[in-house]
C-alpha positions as semicolon CSV with decimal commas, in nm:
position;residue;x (nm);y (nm);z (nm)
1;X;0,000;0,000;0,000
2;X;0,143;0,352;-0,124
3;X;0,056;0,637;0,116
4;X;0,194;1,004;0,050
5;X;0,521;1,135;0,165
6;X;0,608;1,490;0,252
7;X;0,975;1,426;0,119
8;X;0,951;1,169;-0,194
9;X;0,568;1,218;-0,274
10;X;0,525;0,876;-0,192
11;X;0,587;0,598;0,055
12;X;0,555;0,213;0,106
13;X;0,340;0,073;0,398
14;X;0,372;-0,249;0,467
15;X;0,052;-0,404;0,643
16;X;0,067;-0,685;0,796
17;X;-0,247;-0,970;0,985
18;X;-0,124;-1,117;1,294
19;X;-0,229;-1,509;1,239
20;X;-0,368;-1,477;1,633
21;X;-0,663;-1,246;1,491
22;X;-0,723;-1,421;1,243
23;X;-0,770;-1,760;1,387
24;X;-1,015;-1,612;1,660
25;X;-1,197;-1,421;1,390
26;X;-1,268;-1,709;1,125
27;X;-1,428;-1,957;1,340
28;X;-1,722;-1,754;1,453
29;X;-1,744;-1,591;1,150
30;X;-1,742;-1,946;0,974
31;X;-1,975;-2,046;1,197
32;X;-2,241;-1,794;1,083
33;X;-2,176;-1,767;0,717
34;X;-2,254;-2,166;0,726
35;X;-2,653;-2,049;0,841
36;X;-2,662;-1,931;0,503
37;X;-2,403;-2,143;0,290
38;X;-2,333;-2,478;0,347
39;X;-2,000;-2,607;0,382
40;X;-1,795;-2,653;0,008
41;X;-2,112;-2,419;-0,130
42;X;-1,963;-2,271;-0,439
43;X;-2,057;-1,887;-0,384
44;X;-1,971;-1,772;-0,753
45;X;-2,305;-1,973;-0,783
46;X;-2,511;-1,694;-0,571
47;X;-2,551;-1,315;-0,682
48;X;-2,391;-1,034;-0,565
49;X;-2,715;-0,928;-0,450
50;X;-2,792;-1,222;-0,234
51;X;-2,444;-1,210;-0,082
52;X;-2,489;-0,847;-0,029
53;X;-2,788;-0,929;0,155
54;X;-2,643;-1,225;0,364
55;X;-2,374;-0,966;0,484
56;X;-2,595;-0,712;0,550
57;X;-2,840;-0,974;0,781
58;X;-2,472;-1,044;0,997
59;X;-2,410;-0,712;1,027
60;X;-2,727;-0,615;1,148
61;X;-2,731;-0,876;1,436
62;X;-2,751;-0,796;1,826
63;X;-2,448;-0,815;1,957
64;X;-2,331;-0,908;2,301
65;X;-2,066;-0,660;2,339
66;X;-2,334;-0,415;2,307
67;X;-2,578;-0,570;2,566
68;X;-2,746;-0,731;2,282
69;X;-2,844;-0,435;2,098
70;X;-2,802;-0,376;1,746
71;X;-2,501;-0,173;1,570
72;X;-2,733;0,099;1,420
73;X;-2,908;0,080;1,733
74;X;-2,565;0,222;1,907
75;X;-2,471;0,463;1,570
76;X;-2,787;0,660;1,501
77;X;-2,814;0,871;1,824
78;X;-2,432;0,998;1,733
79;X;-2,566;1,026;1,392
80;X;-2,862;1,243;1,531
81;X;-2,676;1,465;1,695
């Protein structure tokens, strides 16, 4: 990734996934994309519309962190203001 540079105009960032997120990340997140796909589903099979749609229903979930309420539900009264 390129970012800009006050002395060359330009500079290289490298960016970089620690495994340890990653591996706590993917199993819950596996967990719910298989409500919705299967396990070996081929997804070029599905629109971009229904996977669009799938994300948006995950997204849109209560969470726990947020005493079970939903993201918007947390957003819109900063949003109001």
């Amino acid at each position: 990734m390129e970012v800009p540079s006050s002395r060359t105009g330009r500079a290289t960032v490298d960016v970089f996934i620690s495994h340890c997120c990653v591996v706590r990340w993917n199993p819950p997140t596996n967990g719910l994309l298989r409500q919705y796909f299967p396990k070996g589903t081929d997804l070029s099979v599905h629109s971009a519309a229904d996977l669009d749609w799938v994300a948006a229903e995950l997204n849109d979930r209560p969470r726990k962190r947020l005493a079970f309420r939903k993201p918007i539900e947390e957003i819109k009264p900063l949003l109001l203001r």
